[in-house]
C-alpha positions in Angstrom: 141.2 115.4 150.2 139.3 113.9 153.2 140.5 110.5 154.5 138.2 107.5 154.3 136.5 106.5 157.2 134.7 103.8 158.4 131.1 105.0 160.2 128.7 102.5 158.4 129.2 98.9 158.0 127.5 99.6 154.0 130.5 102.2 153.9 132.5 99.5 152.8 131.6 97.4 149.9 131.5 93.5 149.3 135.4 94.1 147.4 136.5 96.5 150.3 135.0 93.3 152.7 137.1 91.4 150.8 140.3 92.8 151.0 140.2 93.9 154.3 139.6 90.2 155.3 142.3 89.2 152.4 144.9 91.0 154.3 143.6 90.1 157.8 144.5 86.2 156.9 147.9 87.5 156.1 148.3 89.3 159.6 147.3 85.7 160.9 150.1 83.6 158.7 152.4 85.7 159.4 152.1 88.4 161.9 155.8 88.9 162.3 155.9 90.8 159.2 153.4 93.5 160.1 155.0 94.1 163.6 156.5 97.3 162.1 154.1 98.8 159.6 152.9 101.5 161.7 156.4 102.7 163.4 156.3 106.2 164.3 152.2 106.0 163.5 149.7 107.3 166.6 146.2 105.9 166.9 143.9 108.2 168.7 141.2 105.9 171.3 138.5 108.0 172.2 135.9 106.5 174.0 133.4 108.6 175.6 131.6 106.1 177.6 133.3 102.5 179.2 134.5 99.8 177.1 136.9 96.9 177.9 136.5 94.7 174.5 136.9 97.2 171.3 139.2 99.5 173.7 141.8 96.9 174.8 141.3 95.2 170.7 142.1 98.7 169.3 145.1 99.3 171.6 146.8 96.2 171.3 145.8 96.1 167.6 148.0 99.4 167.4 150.9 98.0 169.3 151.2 94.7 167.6 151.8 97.1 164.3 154.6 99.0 166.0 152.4 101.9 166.7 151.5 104.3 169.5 148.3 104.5 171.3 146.9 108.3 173.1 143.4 108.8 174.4 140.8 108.9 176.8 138.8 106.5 177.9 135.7 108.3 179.3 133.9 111.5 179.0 135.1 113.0 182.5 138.5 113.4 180.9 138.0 115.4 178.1 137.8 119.1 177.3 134.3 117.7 176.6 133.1 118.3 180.1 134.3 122.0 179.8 131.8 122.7 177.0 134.0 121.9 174.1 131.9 120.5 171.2 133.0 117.3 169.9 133.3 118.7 166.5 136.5 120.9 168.1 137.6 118.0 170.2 137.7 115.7 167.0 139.8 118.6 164.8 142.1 118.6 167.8 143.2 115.2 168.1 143.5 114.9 164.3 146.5 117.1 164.8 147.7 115.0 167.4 147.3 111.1 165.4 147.6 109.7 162.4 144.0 107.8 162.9 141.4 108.0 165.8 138.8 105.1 166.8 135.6 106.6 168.5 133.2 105.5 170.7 130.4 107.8 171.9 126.6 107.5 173.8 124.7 109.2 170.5 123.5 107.9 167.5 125.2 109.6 164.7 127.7 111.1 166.7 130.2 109.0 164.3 128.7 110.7 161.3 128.9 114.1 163.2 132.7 113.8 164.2 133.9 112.3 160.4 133.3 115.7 159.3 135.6 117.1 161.2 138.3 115.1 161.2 141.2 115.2 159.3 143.1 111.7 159.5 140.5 108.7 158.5 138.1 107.9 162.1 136.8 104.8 162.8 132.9 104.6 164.3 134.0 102.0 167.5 130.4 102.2 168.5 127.5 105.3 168.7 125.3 104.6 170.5 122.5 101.7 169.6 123.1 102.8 165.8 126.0 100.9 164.8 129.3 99.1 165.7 131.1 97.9 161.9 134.8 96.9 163.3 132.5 94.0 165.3 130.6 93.1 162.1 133.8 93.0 160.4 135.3 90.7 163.8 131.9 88.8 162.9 132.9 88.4 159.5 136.3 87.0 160.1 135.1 84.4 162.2 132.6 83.2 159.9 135.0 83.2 157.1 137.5 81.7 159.2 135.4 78.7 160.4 132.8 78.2 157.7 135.8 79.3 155.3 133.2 81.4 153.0 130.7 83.8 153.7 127.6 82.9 151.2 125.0 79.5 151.4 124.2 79.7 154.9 121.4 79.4 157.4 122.1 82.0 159.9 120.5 81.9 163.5 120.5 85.2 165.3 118.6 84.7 169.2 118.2 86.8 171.9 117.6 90.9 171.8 117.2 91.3 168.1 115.3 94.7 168.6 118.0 96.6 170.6 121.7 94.4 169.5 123.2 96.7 167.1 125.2 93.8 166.2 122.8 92.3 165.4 121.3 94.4 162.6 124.7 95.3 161.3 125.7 91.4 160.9 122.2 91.1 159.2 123.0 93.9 156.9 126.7 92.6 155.9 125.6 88.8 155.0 122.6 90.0 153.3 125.5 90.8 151.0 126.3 87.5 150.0 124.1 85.1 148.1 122.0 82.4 149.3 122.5 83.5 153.0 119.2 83.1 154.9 118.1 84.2 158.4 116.6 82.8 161.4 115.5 85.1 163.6 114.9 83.9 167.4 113.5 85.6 169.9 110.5 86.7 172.2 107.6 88.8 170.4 108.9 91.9 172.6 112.3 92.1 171.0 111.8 91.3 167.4 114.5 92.8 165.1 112.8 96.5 163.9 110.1 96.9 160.9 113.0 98.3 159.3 115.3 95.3 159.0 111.9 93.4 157.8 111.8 95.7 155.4 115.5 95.5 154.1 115.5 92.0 153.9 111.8 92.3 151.8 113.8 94.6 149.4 116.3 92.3 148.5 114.1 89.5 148.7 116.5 87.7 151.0 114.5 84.8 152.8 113.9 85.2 156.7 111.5 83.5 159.3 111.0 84.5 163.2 110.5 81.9 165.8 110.7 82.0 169.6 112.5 78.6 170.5 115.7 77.7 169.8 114.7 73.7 169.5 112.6 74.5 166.8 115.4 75.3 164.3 118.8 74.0 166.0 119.0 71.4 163.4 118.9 73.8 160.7 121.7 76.6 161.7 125.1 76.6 159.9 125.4 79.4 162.3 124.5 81.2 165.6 124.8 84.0 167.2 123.6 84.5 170.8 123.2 87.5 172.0 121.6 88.4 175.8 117.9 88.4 176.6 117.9 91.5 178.8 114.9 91.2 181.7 114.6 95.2 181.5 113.0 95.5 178.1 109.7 93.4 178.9 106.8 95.0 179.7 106.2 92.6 182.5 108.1 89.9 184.8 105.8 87.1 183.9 106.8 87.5 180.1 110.4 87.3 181.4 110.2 84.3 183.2 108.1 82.3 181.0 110.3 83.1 178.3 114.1 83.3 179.3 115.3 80.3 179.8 114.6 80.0 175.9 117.5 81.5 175.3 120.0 80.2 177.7 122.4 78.1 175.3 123.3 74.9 177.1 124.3 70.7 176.3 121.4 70.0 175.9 119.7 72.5 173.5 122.4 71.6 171.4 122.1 67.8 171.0 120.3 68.2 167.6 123.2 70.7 166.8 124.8 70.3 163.0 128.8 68.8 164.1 130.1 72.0 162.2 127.6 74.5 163.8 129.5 78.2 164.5 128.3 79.6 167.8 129.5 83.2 168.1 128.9 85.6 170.7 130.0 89.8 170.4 129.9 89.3 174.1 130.1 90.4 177.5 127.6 87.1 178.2 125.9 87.2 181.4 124.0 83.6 181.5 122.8 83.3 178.0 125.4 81.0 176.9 126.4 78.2 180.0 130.3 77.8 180.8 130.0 74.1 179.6 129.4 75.0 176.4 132.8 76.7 176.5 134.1 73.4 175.4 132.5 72.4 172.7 134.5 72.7 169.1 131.5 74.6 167.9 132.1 77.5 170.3 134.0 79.7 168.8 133.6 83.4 170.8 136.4 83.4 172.5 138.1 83.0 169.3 136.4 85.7 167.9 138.2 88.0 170.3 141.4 86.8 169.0 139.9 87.7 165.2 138.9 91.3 166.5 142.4 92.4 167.1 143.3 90.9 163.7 140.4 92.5 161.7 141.3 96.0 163.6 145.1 95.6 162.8 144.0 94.8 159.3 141.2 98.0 159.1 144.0 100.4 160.7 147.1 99.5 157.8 144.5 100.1 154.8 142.7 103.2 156.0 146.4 104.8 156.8 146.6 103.4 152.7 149.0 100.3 154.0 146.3 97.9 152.3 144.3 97.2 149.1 141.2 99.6 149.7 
């Protein structure tokens, strides 16, 4: 019988959301009583290309449920660089651990290495295709602030054509009823035609705009990500428009008092430090929530939870 693995965000339904966010609110009443679910339990970590964030959240994750951490953390040290095929590298380490998390460069190299393994594999990022355990870290800290995840007005700024966060957070609320989407950002880094399209299927309601004043007022939520210079076509563009999406005091003086302002981070200048102490921030508390949601994904694909 194969495991179950987590590659796709939609791999899990609204229910499975549900429970692994259920149980993830238990880890965070009462996180003494997970500390030994996983004794004698190995998580495989490997990440093909650099990662601090999901790395570090995976490992400690592991650790805080009694469990053992092996892996690599780069491509230069693997068998990889020999010319094994990850396929072989993946059928390997499944006799070595119990689960594995993955990160690698290619799209679909998640998909690829599922069908080889033989303990349940965790996609922690492919490339620019997708990255669920952060959609599920999103998740959490919507639920956890907004303490539900349906009738809200959702502002996504920044690169919505490249953030694979972006796209996958999209996809996972679009779930829920009466969520609707702002979508902020230059003409040069729309979100794709082809989460247009989802969101025409379902008949979910979206607008784009290219200021954050315009729609401050309106957001329930919002989630910055970074206006990257190297994607425009030309410097002017750039400078005309990137201080658009630099999130400071002042942009948010027509704020709602119970605005969410989340943030999959690294930031490089997109969000200033002196928003840091607003109430309304809550990124760094997000990284906090991704261990939780990771400790909480690893007990119920080893079949510790309700999926």
């Amino acid at each position: 019988m194969k495991p179950r693995n987590l590659i796709n965000i939609t791999d899990f339904t609204p229910k499975d959301i549900e429970a692994i966010l259920s149980l993830a609110e238990k880890i965070i009443k009462s996180p003494e009583d997970f500390s030994h679910s996983c004794d004698g339990k190995i998580l495989g970590t490997l990440f093909f290309e650099p990662s601090t964030r999901t790395r570090l959240s995976f490992e400690s994750a592991m650790n805080r449920l009694g469990g053992s951490v092996i892996g690599i953390s780069e491509s230069g040290s693997s068998s990889t660089t020999k010319g094994e095929s990850l396929g072989d590298t993946i059928h390997t380490v499944s006799h070595y651990t119990d689960i594995i998390a993955m990160r690698h460069p290619l799209e679909g190299s998640a998909t690829l290495a599922s069908q080889h393994a033989e303990v349940p594999l965790i996609n922690a990022g492919d490339g620019g295709h997708q990255h669920p355990t952060q959609t599920l870290t999103d998740l959490l800290t919507i639920h956890q602030t907004k303490h539900d995840l349906d009738n809200h007005v959702i502002g996504l700024c920044g690169d919505l054509k490249f953030g694979r966060t972006v796209h996958s957070l999209i996809t996972a609320m679009s779930a829920y009823p009466n969520n609707r989407f702002i979508l902020i950002s230059p003409e040069e880094l729309q979100v794709p035609d082809y989460v247009k399209h989802f969101l025409d299927s379902k008949n979910i309601a979206y607008e784009e705009v290219e200021r954050i004043e315009e729609v401050i007022d309106r957001l329930d939520i919002l989630y910055m990500t970074r206006v990257q210079r190297e994607r425009f076509f030309n410097e002017a563009d750039y400078v005309r428009l990137k201080d658009s999406y630099i999130l400071d005091n002042e942009k948010l003086k027509n704020a709602k008092e119970d605005l969410a302002i989340l943030h999959p981070l690294p930031r490089v200048n997109e969000i200033q430090p002196e928003v840091d102490d607003d109430p309304r921030a809550v990124y760094f508390d997000q990284v906090g929530y991704g261990v939780i949601v990771r400790m909480s994904l690893i007990l119920s694909l080893l079949g510790m939870g309700e999926l």
